[in-house]
C-alpha positions in Angstrom: -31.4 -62.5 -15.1 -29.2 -59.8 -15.7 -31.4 -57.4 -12.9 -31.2 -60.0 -10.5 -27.5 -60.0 -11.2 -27.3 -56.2 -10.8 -29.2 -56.3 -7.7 -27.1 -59.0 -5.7 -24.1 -56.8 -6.7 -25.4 -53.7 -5.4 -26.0 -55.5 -1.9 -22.9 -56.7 -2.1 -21.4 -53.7 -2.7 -23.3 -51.9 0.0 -22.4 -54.5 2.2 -18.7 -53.9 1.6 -19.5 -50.2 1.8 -21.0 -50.9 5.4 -17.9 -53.2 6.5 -15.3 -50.7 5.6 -17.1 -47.5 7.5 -17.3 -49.9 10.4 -13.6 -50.8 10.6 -12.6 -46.8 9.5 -15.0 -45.7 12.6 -13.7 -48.5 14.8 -9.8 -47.2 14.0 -9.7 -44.5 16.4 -11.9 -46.4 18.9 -8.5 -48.7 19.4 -6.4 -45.9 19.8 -7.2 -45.5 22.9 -6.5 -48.6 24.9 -8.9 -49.4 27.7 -8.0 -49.3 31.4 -9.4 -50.8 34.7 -7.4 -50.1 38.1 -3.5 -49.8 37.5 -2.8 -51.0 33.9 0.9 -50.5 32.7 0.6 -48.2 29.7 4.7 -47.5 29.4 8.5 -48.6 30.5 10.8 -45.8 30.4 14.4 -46.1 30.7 17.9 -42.9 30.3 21.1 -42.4 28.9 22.6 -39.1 30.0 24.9 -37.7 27.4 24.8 -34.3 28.7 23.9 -31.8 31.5 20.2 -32.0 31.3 20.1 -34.2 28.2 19.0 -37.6 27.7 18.6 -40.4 25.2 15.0 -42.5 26.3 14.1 -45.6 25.6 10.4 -45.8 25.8 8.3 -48.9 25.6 4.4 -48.8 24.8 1.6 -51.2 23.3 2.2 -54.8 23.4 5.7 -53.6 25.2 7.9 -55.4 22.4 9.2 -52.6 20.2 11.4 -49.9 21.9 11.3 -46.1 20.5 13.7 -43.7 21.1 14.1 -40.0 21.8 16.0 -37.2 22.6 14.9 -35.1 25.8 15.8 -31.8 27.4 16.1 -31.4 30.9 16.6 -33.2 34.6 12.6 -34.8 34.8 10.3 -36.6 31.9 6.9 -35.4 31.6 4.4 -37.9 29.8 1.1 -37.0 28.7 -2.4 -38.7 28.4 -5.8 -38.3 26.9 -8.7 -39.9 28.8 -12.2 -40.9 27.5 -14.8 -41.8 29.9 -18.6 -42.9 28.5 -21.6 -42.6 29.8 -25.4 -43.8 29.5 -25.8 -46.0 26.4 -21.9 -46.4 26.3 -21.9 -48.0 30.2 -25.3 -49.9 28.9 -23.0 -51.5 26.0 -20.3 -51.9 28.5 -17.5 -49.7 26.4 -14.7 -49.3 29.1 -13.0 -46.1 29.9 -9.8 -45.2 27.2 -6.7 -43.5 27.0 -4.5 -42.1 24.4 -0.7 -41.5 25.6 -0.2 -37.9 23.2 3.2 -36.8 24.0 6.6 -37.1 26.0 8.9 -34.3 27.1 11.5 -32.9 29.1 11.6 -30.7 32.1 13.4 -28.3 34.2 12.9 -28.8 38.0 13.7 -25.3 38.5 11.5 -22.3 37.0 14.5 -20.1 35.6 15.8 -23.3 33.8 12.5 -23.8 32.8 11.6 -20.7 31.3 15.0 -19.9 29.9 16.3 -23.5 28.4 15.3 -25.5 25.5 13.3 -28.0 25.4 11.7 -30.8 23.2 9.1 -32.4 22.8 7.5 -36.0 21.1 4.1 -36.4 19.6 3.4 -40.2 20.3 -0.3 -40.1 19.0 -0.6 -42.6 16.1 -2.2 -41.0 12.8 -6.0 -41.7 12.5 -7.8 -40.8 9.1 -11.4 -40.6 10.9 -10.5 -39.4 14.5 -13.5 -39.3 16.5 -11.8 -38.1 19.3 -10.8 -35.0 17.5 -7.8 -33.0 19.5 -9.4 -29.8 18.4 -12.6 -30.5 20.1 -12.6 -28.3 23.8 -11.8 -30.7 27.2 -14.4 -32.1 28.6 -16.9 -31.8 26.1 -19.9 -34.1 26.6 -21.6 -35.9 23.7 -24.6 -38.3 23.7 -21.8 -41.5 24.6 -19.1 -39.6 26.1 -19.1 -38.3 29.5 -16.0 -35.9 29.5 -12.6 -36.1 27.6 -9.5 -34.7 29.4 -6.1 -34.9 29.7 -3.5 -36.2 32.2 0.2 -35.8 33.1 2.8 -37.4 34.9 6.5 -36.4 35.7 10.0 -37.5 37.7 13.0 -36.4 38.4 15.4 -38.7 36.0 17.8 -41.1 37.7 19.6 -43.5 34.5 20.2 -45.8 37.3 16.3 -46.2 37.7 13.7 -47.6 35.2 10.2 -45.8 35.1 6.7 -47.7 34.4 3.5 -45.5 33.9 0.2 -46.6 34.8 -3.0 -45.6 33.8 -5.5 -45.7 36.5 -9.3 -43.8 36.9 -7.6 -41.2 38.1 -5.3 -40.4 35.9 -1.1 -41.2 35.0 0.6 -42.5 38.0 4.2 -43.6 37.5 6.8 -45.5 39.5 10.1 -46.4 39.2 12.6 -49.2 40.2 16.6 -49.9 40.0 17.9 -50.4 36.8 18.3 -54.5 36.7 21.8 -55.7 37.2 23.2 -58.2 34.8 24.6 -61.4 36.5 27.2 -63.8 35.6 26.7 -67.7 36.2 28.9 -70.1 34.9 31.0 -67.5 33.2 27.8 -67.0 31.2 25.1 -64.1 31.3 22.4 -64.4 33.2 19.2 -62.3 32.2 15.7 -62.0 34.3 12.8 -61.3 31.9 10.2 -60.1 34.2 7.0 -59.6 31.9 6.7 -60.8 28.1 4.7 -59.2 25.4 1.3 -58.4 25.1 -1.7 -60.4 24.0 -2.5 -60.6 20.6 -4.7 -58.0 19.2 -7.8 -58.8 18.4 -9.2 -59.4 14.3 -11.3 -56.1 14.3 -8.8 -54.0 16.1 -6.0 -55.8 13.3 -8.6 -55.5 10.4 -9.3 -51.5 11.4 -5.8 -50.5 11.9 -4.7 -51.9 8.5 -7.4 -50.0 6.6 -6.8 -47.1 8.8 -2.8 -47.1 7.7 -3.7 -48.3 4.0 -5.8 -45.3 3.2 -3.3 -43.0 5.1 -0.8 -44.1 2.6 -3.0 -43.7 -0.3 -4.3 -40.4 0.7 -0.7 -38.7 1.0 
């Protein structure tokens, strides 16, 4: 009795051992959001409190949390990492990924450039098992992936303009659009919301993140 006991438990516990290595090697999978055509991967919008500095607003993800930074210069500069698969990956139908890694500022002319400070933001999230290691070389090929590599995109900042950034199979592409006007109607404000929030994650991606953070925390 007591074997059969001690041999349910060690299935169980394998089991368990099998679930949580699935959702740790799933974690980074997420971090990199998939992308066909134009997909809207951030909303960008400027304070100027200086000459060539800025306060951002940047929205990313499901779009409903803002982050905010501090940048140097007269253009933004935000920057991607790409995954694309190939044979058994496009078999299983895994969609191309991207990462967004980092935002900056910029100088529009060199001397600025290359004389001026500047600053910049790390917006990769913290993965304990990273398959999609930042050390590993640019475009390196594996038996799923067909190249990793990295993208940019940067504009000249106008505070009277808002910015969205697509990613596309090219690359970043980024547009931009005058700041929204607020209106008065009634003596009351008048807002336009234009696009909600995201979709709902899905359990796995929920489940992998969470165990991802957990052991983060436990870890430091």
């Amino acid at each position: 009795m007591f074997r059969r006991q001690l041999k349910y438990l060690r299935r169980l516990l394998l089991m368990a051992l099998i679930v949580v290595m699935a959702l740790l090697s799933s974690a980074p999978f997420y971090i990199y959001d998939r992308f066909n055509q134009e997909v809207p991967v951030a909303r960008l919008s400027f304070t100027k409190t200086a000459d060539f500095n800025h306060i951002v607003q940047i929205q990313q993800g499901d779009f409903c949390n803002n982050s905010q930074f501090t940048i140097l210069g007269d253009q933004f500069q935000l920057d991607a990492g790409f995954v694309k698969w190939k044979g058994l990956g496009v078999l299983l139908g895994f969609e191309p990924r991207y990462r967004l890694d980092r935002l900056s500022g910029r100088y529009s002319d060199l001397n600025a450039q290359n004389s001026l400070e500047s600053i910049s933001h790390n917006l990769a999230p913290d993965v304990l098992f990273d398959f999609f290691d930042e050390a590993a070389p640019q475009g390196k090929q594996g038996w799923l992936v067909d190249t990793r590599y990295g993208s940019s995109v940067y504009l000249a900042i106008d505070p009277s303009f808002q910015y969205q950034v697509f990613a596309t199979e090219d690359g970043l592409i980024a547009r931009s659009e005058p700041v929204q006007a607020f209106k008065r109607e009634n003596g009351e404000l008048q807002i336009d919301i234009t696009q909600g929030c995201g979709g709902s994650p899905s359990t796995l991606e929920t489940l992998s993140k969470s165990l991802n953070s957990l052991l983060l925390t436990a870890l430091k």
